[in-house]
N, CA, C, O and CB atoms as a CASP TS submission, in Angstrom:
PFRMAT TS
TARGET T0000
AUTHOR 0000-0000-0000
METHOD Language model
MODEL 1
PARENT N/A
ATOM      1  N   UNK     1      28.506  62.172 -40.739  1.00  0.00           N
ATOM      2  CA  UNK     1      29.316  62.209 -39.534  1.00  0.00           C
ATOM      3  C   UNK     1      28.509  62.742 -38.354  1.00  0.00           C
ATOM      4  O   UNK     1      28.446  62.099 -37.306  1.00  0.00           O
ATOM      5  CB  UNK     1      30.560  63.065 -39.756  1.00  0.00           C
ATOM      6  N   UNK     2      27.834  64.025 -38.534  1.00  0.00           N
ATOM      7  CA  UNK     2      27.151  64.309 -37.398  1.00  0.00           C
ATOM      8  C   UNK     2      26.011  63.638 -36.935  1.00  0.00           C
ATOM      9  O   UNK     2      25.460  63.984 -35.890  1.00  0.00           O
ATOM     10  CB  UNK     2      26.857  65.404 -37.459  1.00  0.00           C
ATOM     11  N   UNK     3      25.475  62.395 -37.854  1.00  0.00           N
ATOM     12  CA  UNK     3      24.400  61.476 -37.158  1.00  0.00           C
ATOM     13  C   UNK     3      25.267  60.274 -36.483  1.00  0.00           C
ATOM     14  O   UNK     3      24.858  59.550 -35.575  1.00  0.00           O
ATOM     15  CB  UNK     3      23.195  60.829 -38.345  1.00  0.00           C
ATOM     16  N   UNK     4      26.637  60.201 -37.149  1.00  0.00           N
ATOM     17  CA  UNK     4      26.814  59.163 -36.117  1.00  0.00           C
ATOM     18  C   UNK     4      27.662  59.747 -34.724  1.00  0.00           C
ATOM     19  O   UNK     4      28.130  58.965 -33.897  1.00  0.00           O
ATOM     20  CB  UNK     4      27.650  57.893 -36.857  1.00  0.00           C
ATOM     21  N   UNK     5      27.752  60.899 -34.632  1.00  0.00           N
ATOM     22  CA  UNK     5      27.862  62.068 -33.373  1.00  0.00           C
ATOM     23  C   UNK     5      26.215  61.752 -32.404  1.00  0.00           C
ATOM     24  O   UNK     5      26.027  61.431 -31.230  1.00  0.00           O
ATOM     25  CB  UNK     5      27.923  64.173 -34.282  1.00  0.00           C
ATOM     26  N   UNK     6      25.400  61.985 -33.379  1.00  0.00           N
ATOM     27  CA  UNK     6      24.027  61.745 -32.597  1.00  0.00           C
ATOM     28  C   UNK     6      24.052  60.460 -31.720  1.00  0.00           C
ATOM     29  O   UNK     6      23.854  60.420 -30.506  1.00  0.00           O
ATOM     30  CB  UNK     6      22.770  61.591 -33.658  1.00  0.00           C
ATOM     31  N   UNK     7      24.405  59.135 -32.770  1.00  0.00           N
ATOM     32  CA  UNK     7      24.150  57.853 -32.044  1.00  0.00           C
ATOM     33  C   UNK     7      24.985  58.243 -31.303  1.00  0.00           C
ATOM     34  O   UNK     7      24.338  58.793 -30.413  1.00  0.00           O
ATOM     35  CB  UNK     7      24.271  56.449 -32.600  1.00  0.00           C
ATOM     36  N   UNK     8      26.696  58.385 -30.913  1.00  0.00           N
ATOM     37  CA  UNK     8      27.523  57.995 -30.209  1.00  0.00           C
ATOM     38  C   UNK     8      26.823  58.719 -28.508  1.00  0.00           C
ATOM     39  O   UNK     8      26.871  58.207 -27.389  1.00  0.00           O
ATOM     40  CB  UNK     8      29.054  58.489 -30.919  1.00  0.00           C
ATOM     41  N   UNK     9      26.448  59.551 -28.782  1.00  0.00           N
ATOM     42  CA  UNK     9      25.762  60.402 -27.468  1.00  0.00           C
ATOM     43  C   UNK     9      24.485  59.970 -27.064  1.00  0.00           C
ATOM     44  O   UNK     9      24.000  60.060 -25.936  1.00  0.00           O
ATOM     45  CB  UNK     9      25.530  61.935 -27.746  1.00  0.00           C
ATOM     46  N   UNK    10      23.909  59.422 -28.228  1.00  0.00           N
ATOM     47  CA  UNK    10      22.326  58.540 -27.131  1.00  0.00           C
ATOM     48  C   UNK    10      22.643  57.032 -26.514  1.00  0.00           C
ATOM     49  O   UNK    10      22.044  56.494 -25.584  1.00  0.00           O
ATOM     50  CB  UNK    10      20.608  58.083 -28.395  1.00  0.00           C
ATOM     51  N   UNK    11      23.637  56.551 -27.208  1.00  0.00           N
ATOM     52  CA  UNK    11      24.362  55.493 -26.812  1.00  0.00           C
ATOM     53  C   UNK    11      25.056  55.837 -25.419  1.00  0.00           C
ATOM     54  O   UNK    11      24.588  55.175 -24.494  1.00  0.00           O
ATOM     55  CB  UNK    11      25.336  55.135 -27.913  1.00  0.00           C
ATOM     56  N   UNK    12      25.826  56.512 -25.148  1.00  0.00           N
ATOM     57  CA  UNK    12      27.009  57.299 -24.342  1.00  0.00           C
ATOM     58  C   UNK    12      28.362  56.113 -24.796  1.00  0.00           C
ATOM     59  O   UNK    12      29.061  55.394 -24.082  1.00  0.00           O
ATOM     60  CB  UNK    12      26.600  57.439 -22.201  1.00  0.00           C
ATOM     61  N   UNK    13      28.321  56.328 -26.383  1.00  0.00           N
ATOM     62  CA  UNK    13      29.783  55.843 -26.485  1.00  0.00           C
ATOM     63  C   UNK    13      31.443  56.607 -26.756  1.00  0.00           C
ATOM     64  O   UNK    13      31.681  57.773 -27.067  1.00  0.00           O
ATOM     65  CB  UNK    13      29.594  55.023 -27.515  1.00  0.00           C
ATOM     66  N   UNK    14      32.007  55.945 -26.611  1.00  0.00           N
ATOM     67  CA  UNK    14      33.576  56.799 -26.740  1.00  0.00           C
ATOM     68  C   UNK    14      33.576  56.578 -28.045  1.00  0.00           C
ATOM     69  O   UNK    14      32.892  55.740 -28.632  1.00  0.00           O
ATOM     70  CB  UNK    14      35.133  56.208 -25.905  1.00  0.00           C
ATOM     71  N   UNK    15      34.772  57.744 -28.773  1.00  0.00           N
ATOM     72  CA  UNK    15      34.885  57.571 -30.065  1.00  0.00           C
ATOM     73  C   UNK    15      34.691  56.518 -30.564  1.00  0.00           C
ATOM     74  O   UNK    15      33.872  56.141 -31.402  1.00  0.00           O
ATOM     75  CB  UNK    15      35.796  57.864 -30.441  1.00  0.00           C
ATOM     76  N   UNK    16      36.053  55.668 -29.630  1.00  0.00           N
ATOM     77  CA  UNK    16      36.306  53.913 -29.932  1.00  0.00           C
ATOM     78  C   UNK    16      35.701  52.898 -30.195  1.00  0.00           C
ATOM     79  O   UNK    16      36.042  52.097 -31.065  1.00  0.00           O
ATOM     80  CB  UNK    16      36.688  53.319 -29.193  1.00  0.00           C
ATOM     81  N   UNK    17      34.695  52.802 -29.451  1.00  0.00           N
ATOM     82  CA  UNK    17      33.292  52.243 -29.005  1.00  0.00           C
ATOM     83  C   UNK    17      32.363  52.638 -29.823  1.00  0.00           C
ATOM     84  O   UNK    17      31.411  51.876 -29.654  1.00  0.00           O
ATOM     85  CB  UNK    17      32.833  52.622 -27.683  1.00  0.00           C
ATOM     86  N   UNK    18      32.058  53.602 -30.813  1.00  0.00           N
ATOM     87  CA  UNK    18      31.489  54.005 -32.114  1.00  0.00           C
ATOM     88  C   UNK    18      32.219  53.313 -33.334  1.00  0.00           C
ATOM     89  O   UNK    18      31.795  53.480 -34.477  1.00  0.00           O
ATOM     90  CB  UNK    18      31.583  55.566 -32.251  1.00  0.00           C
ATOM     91  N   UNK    19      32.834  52.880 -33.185  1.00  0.00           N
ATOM     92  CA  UNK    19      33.216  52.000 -34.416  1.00  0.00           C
ATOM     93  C   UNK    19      32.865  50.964 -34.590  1.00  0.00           C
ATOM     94  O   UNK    19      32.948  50.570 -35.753  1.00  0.00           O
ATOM     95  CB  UNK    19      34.276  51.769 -34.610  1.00  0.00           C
ATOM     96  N   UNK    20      32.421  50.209 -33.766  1.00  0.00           N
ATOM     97  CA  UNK    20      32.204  48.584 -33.369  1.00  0.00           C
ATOM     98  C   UNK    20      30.662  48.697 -34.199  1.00  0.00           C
ATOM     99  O   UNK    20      30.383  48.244 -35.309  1.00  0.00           O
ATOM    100  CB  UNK    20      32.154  48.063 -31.221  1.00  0.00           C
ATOM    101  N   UNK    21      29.823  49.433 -33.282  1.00  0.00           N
ATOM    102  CA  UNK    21      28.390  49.075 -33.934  1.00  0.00           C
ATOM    103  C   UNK    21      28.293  49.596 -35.409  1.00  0.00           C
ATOM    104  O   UNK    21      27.588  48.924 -36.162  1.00  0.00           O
ATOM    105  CB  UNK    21      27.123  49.785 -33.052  1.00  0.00           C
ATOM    106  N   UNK    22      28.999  50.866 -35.991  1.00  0.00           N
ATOM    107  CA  UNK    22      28.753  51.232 -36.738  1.00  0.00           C
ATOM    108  C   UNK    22      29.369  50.165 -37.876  1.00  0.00           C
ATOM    109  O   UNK    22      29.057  50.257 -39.063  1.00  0.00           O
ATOM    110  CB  UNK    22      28.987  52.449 -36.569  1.00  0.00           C
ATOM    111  N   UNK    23      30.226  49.205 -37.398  1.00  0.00           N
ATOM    112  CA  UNK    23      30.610  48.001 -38.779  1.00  0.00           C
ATOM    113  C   UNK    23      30.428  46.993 -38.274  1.00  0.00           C
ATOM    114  O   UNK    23      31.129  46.021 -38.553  1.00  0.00           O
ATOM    115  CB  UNK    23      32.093  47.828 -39.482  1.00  0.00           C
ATOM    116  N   UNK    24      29.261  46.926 -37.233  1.00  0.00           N
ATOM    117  CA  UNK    24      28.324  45.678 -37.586  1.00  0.00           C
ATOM    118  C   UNK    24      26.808  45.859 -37.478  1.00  0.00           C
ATOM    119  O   UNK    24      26.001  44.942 -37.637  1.00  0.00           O
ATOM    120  CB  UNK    24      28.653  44.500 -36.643  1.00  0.00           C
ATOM    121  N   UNK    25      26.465  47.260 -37.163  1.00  0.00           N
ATOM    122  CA  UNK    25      24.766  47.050 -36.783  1.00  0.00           C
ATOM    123  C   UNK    25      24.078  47.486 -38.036  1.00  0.00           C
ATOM    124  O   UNK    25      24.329  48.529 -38.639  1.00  0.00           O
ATOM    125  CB  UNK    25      24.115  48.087 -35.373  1.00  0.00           C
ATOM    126  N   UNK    26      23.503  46.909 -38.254  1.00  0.00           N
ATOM    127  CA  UNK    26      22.882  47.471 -39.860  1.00  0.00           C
ATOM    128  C   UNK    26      21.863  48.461 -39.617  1.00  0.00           C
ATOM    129  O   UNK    26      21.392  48.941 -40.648  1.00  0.00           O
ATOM    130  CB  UNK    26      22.074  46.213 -40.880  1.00  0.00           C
ATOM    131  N   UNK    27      21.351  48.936 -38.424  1.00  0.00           N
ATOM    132  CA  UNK    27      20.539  50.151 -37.710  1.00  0.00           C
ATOM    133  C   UNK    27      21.274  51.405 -38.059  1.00  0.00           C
ATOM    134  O   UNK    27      20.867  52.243 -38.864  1.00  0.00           O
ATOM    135  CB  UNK    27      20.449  50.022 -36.003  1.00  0.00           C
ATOM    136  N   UNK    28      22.570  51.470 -37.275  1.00  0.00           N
ATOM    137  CA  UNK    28      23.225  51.865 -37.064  1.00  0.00           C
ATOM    138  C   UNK    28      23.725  52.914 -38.308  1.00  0.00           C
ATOM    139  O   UNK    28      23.647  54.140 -38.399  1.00  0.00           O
ATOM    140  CB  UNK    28      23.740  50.986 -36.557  1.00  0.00           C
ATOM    141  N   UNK    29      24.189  52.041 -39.083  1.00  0.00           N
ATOM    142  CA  UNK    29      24.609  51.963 -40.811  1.00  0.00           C
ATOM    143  C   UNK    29      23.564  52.656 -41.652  1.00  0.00           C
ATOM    144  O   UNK    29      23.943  53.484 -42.480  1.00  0.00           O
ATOM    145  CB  UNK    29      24.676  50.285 -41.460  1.00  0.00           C
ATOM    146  N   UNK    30      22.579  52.449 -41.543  1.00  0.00           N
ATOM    147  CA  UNK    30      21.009  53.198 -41.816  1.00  0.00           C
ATOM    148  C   UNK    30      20.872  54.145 -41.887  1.00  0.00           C
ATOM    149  O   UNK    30      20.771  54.835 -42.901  1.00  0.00           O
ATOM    150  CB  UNK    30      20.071  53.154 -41.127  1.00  0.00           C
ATOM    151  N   UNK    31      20.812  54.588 -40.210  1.00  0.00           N
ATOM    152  CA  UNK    31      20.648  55.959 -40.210  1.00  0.00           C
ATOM    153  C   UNK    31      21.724  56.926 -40.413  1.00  0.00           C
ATOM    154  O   UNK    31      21.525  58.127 -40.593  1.00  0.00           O
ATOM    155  CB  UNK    31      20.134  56.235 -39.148  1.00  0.00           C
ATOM    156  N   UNK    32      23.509  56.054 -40.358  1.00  0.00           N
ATOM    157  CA  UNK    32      24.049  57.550 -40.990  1.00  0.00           C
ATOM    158  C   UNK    32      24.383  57.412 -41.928  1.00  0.00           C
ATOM    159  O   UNK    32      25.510  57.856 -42.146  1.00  0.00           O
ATOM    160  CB  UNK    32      25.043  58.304 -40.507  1.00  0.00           C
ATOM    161  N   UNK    33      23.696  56.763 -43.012  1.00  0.00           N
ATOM    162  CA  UNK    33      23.637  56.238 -44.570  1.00  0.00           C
ATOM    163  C   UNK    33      25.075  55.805 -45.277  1.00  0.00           C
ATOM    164  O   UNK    33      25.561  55.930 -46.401  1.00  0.00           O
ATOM    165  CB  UNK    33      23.003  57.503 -45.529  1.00  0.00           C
ATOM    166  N   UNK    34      25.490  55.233 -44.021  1.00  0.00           N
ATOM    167  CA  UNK    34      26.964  54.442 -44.550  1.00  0.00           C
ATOM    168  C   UNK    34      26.352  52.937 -45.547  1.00  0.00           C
ATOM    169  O   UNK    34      25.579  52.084 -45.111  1.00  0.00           O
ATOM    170  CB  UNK    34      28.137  53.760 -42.737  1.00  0.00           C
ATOM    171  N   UNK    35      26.752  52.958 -46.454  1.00  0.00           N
ATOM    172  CA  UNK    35      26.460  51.502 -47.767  1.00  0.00           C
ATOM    173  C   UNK    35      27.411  50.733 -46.864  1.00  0.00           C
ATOM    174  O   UNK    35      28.500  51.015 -46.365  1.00  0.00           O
ATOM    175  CB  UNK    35      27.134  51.664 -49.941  1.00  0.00           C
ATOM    176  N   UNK    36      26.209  49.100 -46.809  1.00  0.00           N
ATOM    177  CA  UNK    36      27.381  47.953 -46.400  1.00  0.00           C
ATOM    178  C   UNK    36      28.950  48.083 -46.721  1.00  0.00           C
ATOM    179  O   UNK    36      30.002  47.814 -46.140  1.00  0.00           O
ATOM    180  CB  UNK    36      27.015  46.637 -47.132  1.00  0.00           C
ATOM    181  N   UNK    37      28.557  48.635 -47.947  1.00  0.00           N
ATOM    182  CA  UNK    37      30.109  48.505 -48.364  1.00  0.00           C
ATOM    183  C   UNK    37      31.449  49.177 -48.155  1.00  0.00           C
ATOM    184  O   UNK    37      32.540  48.856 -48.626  1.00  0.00           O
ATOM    185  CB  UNK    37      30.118  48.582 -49.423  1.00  0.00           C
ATOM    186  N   UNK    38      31.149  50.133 -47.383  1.00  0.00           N
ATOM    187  CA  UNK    38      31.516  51.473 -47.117  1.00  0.00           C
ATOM    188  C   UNK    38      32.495  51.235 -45.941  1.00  0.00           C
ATOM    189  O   UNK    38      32.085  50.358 -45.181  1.00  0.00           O
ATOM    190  CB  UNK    38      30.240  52.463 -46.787  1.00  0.00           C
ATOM    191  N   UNK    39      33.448  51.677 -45.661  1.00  0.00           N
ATOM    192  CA  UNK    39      34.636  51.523 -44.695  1.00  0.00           C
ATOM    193  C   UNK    39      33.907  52.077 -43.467  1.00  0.00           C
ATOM    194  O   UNK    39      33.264  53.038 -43.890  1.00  0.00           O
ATOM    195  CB  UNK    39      36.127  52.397 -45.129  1.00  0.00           C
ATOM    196  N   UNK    40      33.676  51.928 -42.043  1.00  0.00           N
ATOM    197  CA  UNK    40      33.627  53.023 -40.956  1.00  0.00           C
ATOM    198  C   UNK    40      34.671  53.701 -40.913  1.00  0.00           C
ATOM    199  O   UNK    40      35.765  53.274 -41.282  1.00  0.00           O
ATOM    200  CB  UNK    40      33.437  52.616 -39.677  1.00  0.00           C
ATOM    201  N   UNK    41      34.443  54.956 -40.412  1.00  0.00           N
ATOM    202  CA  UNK    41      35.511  56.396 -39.998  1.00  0.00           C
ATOM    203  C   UNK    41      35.896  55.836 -38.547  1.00  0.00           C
ATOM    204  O   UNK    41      35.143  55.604 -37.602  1.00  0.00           O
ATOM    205  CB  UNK    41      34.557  58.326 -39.875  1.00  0.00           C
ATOM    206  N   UNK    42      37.588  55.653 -38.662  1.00  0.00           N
ATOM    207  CA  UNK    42      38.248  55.433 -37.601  1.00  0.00           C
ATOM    208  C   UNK    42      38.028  56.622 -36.130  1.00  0.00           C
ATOM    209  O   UNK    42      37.440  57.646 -36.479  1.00  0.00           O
ATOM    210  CB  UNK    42      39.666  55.366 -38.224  1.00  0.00           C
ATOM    211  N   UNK    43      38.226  56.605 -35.360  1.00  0.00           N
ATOM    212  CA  UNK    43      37.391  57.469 -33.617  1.00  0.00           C
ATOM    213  C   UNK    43      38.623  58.419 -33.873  1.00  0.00           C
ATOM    214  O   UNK    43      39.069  58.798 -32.790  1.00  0.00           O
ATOM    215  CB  UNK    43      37.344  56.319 -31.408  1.00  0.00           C
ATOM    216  N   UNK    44      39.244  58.873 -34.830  1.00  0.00           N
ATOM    217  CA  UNK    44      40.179  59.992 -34.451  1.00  0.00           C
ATOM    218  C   UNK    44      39.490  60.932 -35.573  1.00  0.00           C
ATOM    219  O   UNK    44      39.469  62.162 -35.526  1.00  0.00           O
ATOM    220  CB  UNK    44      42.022  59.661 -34.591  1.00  0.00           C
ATOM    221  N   UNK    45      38.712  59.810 -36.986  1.00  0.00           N
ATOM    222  CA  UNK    45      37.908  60.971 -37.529  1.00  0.00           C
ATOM    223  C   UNK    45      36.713  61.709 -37.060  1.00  0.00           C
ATOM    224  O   UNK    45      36.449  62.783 -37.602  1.00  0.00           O
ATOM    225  CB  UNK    45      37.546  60.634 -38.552  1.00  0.00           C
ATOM    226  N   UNK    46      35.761  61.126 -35.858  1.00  0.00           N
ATOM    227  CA  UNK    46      35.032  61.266 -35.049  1.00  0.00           C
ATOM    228  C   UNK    46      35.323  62.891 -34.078  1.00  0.00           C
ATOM    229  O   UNK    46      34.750  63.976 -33.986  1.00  0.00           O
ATOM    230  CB  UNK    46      35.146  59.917 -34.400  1.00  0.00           C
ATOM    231  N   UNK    47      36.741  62.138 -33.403  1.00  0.00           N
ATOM    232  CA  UNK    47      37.047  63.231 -32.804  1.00  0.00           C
ATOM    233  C   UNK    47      37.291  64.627 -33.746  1.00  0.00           C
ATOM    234  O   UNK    47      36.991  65.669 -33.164  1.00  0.00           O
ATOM    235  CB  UNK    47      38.177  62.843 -32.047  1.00  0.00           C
ATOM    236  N   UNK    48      37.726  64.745 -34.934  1.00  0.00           N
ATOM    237  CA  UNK    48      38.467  65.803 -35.639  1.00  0.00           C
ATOM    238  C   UNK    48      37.429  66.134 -35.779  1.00  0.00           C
ATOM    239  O   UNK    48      37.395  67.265 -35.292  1.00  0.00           O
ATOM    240  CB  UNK    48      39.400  65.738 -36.746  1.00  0.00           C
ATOM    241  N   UNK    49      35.749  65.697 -36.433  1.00  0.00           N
ATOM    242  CA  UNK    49      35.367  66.340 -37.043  1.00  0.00           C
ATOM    243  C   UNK    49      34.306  66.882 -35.237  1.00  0.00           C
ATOM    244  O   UNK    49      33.862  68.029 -35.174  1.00  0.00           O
ATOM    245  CB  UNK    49      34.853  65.632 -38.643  1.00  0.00           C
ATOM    246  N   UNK    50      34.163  66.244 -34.458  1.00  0.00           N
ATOM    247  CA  UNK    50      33.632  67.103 -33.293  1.00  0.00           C
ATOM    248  C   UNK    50      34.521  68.114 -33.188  1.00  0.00           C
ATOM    249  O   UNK    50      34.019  69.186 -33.528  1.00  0.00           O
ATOM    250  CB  UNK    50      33.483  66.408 -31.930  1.00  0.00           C
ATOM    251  N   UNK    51      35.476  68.174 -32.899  1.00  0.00           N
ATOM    252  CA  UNK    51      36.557  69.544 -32.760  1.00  0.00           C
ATOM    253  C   UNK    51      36.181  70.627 -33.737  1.00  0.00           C
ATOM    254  O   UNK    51      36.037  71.812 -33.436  1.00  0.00           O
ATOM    255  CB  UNK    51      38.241  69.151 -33.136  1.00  0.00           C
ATOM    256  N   UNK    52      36.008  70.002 -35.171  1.00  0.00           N
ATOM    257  CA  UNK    52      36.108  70.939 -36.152  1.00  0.00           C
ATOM    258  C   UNK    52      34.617  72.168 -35.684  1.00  0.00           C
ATOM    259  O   UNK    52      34.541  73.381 -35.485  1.00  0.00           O
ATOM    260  CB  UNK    52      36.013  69.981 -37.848  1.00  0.00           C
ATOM    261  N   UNK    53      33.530  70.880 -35.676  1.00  0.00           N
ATOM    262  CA  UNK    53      32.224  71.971 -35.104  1.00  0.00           C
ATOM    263  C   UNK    53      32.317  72.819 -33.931  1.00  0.00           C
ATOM    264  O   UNK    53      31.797  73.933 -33.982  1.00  0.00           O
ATOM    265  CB  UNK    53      30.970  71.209 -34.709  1.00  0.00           C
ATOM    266  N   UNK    54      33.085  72.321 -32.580  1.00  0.00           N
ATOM    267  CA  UNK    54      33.161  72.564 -31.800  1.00  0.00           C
ATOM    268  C   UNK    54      34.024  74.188 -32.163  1.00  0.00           C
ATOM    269  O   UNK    54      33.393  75.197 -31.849  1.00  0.00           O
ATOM    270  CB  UNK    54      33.527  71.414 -31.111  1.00  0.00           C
ATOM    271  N   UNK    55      34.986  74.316 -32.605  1.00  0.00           N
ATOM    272  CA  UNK    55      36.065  75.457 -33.033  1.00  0.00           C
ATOM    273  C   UNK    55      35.135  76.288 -34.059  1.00  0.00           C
ATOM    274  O   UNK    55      35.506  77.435 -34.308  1.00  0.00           O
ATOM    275  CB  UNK    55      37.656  74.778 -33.863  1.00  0.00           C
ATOM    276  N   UNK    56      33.879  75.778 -34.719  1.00  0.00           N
ATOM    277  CA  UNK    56      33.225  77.152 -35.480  1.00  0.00           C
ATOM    278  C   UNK    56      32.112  77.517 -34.659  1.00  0.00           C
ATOM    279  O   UNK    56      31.348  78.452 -34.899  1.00  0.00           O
ATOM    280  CB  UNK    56      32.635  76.928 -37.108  1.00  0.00           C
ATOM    281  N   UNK    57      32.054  76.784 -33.734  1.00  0.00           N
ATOM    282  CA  UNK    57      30.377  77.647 -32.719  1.00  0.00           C
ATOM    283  C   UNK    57      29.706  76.960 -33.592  1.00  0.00           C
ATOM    284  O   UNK    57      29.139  77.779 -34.316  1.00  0.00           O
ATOM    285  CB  UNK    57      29.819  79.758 -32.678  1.00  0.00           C
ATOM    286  N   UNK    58      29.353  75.420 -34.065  1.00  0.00           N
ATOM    287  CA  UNK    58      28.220  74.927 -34.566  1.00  0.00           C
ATOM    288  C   UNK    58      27.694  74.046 -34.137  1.00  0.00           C
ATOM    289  O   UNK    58      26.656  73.774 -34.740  1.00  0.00           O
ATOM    290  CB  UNK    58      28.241  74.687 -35.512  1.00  0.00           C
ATOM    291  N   UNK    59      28.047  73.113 -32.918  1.00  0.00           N
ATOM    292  CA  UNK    59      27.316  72.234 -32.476  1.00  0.00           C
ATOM    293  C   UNK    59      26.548  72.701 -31.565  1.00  0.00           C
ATOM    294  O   UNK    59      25.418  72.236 -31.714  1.00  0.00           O
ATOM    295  CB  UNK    59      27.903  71.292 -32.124  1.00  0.00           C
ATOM    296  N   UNK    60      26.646  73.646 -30.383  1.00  0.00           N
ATOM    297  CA  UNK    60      25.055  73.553 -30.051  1.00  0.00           C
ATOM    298  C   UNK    60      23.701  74.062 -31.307  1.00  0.00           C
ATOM    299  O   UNK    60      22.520  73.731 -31.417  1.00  0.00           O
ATOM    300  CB  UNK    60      24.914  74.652 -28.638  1.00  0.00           C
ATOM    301  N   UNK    61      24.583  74.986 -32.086  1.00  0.00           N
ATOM    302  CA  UNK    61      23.233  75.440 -33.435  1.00  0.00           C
ATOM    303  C   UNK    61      23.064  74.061 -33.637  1.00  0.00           C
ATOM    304  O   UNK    61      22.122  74.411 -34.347  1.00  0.00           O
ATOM    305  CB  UNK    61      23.694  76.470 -35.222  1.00  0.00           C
ATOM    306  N   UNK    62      23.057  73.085 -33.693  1.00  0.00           N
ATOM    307  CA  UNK    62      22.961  71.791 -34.550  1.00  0.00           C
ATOM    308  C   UNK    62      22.198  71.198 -33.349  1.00  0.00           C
ATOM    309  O   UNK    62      21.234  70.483 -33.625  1.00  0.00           O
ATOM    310  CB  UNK    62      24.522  70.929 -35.144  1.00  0.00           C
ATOM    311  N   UNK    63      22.416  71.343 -32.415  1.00  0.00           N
ATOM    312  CA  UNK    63      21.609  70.352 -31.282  1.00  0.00           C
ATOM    313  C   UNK    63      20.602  70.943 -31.022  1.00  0.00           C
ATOM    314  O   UNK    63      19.661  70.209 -30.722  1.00  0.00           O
ATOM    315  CB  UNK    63      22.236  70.013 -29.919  1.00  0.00           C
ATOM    316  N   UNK    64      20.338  72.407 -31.013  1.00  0.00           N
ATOM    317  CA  UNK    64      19.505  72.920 -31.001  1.00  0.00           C
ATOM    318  C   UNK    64      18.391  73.039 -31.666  1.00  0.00           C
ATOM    319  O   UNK    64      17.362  73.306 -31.047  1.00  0.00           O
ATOM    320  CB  UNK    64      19.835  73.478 -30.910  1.00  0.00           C
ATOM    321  N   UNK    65      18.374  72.854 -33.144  1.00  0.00           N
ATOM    322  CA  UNK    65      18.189  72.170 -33.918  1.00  0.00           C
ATOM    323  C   UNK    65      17.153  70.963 -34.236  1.00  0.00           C
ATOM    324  O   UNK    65      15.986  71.008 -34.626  1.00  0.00           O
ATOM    325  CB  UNK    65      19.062  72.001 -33.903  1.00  0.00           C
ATOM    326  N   UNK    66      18.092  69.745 -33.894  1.00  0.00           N
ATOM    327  CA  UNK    66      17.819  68.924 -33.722  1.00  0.00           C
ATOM    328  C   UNK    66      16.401  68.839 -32.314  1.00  0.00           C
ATOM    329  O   UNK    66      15.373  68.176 -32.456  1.00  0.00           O
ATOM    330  CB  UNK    66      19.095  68.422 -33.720  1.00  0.00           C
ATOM    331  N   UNK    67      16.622  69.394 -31.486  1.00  0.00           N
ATOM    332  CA  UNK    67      15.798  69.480 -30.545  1.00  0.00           C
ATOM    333  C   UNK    67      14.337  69.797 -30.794  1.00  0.00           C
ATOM    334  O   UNK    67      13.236  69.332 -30.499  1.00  0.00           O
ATOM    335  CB  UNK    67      16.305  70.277 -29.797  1.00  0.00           C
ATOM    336  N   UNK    68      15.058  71.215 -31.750  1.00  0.00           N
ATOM    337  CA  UNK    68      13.658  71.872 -31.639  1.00  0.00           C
ATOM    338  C   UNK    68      12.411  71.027 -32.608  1.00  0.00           C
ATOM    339  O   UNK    68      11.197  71.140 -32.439  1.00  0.00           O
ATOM    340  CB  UNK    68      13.854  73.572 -32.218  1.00  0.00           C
ATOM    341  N   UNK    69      13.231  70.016 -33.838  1.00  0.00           N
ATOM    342  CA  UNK    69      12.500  69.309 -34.761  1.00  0.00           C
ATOM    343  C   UNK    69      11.981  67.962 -33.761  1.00  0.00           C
ATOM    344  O   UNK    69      10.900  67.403 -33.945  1.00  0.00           O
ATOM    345  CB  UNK    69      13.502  68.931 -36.186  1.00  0.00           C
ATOM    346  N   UNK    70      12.726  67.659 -32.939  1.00  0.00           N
ATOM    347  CA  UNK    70      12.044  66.520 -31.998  1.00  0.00           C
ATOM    348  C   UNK    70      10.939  67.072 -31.374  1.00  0.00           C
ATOM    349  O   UNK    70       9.851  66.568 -31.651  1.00  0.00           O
ATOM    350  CB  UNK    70      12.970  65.931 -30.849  1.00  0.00           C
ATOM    351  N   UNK    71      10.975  68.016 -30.576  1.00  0.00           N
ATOM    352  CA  UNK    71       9.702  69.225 -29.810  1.00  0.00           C
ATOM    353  C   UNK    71       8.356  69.282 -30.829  1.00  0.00           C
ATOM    354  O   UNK    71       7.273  68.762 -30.564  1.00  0.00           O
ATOM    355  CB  UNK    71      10.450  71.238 -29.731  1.00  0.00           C
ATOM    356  N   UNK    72       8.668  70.013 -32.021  1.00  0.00           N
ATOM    357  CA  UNK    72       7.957  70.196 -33.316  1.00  0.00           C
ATOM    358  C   UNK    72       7.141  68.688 -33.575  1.00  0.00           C
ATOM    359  O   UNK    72       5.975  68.739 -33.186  1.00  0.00           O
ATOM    360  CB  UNK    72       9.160  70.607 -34.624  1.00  0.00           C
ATOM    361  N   UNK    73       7.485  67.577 -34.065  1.00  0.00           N
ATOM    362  CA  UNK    73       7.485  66.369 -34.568  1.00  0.00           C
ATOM    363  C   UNK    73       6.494  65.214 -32.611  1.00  0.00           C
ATOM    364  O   UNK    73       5.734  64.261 -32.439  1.00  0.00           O
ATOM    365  CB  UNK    73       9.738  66.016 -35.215  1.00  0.00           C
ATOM    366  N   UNK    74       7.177  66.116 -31.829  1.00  0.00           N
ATOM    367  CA  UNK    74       5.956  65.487 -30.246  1.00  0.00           C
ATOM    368  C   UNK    74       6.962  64.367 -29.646  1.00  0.00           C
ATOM    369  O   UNK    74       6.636  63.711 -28.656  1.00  0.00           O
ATOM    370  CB  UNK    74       3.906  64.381 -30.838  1.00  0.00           C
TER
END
């Protein structure tokens, strides 16, 4: 869930608009290791589970994170 949080924000998509590529782009599907076969998470599970990080103080630790391994990596 939180990589396809990643795409939806380098993209700048709405929850809604994260569903589309994620059940058809096989990129997409890849990197947040959803199997062809695998249902996409409807944009209200998107939203719940941003809320959920958002309500424990873990998404900037996570972006931060993420940053610092992009910085690290060049």
């Amino acid at each position: 869930m939180f990589k396809a949080l990643l795409l939806q924000s380098g993209y700048k998509l709405s929850d809604p608009a994260l569903e589309k590529p994620l059940a058809r782009d096989l990129l997409f599907r890849r990197f947040t290791g959803l199997d062809i076969s695998e249902s996409v998470p409807d944009h209200s599970t998107f939203w719940r589970f941003r809320q959920t990080l958002e309500t424990l103080c873990l998404m900037d630790g996570l972006l931060t994170e993420i940053n610092r391994q992009h910085s690290d990596q060049g």
